[in-house]
Every structure is written in C-alpha cells, then in structure tokens.
N, C-alpha and C positions, 0 to 999 in steps of 0.2 A: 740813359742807355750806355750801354761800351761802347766803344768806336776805338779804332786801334790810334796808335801814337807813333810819333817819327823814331822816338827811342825803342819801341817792339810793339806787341800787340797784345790785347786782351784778348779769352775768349780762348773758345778752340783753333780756328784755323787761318784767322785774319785775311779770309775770301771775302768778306763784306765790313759795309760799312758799321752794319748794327750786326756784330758777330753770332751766332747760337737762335734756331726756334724758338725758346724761352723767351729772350729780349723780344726778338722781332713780334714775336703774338702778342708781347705784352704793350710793347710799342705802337701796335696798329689797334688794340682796344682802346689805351689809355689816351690813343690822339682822338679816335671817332668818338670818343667820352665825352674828350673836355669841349671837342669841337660842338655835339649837338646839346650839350648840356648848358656850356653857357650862352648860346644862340637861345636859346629857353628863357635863361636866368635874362639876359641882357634885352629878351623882347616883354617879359611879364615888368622887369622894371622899368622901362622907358615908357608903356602902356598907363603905368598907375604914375605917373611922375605928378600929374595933373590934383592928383587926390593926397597931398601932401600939404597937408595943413601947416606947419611950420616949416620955420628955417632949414631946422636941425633935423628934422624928417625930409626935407629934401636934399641934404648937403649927404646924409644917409646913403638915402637911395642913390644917391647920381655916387657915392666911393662906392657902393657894392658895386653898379653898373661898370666902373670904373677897374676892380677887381675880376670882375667877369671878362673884360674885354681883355686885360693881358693874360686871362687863363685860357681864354681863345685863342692870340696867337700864341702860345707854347703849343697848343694842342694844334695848329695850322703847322708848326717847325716842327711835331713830332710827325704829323702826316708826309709832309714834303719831305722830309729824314725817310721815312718809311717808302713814300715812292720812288725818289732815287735809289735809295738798295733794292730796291727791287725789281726793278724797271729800266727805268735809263741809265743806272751805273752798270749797271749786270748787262745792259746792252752794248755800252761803249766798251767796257774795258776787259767783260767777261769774266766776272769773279775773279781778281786778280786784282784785292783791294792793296796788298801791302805792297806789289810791284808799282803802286799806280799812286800811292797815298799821296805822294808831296803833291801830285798833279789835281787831283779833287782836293787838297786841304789851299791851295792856293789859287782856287778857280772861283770867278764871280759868282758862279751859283751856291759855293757852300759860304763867300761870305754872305750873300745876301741872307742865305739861311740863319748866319749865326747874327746878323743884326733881328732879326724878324722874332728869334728868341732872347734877345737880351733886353730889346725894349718890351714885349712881354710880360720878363719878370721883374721889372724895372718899374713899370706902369702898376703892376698887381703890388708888389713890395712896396712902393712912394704909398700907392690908396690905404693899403694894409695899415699902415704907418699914421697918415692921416684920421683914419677912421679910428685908431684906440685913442689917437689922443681927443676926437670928438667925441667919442664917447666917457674918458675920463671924465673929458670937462662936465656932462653931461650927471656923472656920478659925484662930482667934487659939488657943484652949483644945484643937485636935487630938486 
C-alpha cells in the first residue's frame, strides 16, 4: 500500500494514511482474504496433520501451515492498517495525515504494527525457503 513519507507524500492528497479509494478498497479485500483464507488453509492442515504417513509429509504439511500463518498476519497488519485510516486515525487527528505524520510514524501503535508485519513475512519467507529446499531434496533422493 502507499502511506506517505517524512520527505513528501504519495498519492493524491496525503489526508490518510493509505492514500486514494483504489488502495484503501484494495487494501480492505486483500486483508479480509488473506485473513479468512488462511484461517482455512491453517485449520484444514492442522486437522489432517494426524494422517501423514511420513516424515516428509509432515515436515510438509507443518511449513505450508507455517506459510499460512505469516500470510495471516500480513493480512491481520493489513486490517489493522486499514482500521486505523479509517477510524481511529481519522478520529484523533482528522484526516490531517501529513500535519501529523512524524506523530503516528513514531507512536507504539504503528510500531507494533510494523513488527506484526515483518515477523509475518519473515515466518512465510524462512517456511518458503525451508520447504523448496525439502522438496529439492525430496527431487534429488527420488
């Protein structure tokens, strides 16, 4: 998403945090996505975990589950992005993101926000990683 910057702003008019209708709609689908989609992914695999005959079918299933869980919380940092600009930033500060910026970029609530998305893609990225080299091995040893 844009979000404006200390040196200027993206976007048309840097009154929010996530600038422009476009971002914001695409913002509020792409969190309610990831959020019920892998709440899905990560209960159909923790369900079958049991029915995994091998190692290598469970070491599998537990990086996809793994995968799932930090697309979760990206998609929880894209919500909580989404319901601050909308809501409580628009209530404290009254669209008046660029007067106010250093004050939200240096408040406990947006760093919590920005750890909540880094271990995230952190968690998804390390499984991702994980999982091609288990499956390599899986293609080298046939």
């Amino acid at each position: 998403a844009v979000v404006s910057t200390q040196s200027g702003h993206y976007g048309r008019g840097g009154k929010d945090i996530i600038d422009g209708n476009a971002l914001t709609g695409s913002s509020w689908i792409i969190g309610i996505l990831a959020v019920v989609m892998n709440i899905i992914i990560m209960a159909q695999n923790i369900s079958t975990l049991k029915k995994c005959r091998t190692a290598r079918a469970l070491l599998n299933k537990c990086l996809i589950t793994n995968i799932s869980f930090g697309d979760f919380l990206v998609g929880v940092y894209l919500l909580l992005i989404d319901i601050s600009d909308s809501f409580i930033y628009s209530l404290i500060y009254g669209n008046t993101y660029c007067k106010s910026q250093l004050e939200w970029l240096t408040s406990s609530e947006c760093s919590y926000l920005g750890i909540i998305s880094t271990v995230g893609s952190q968690i998804s990225l390390f499984s991702m990683i994980l999982l091609s080299f288990v499956r390599l091995q899986g293609i080298s040893s046939g």
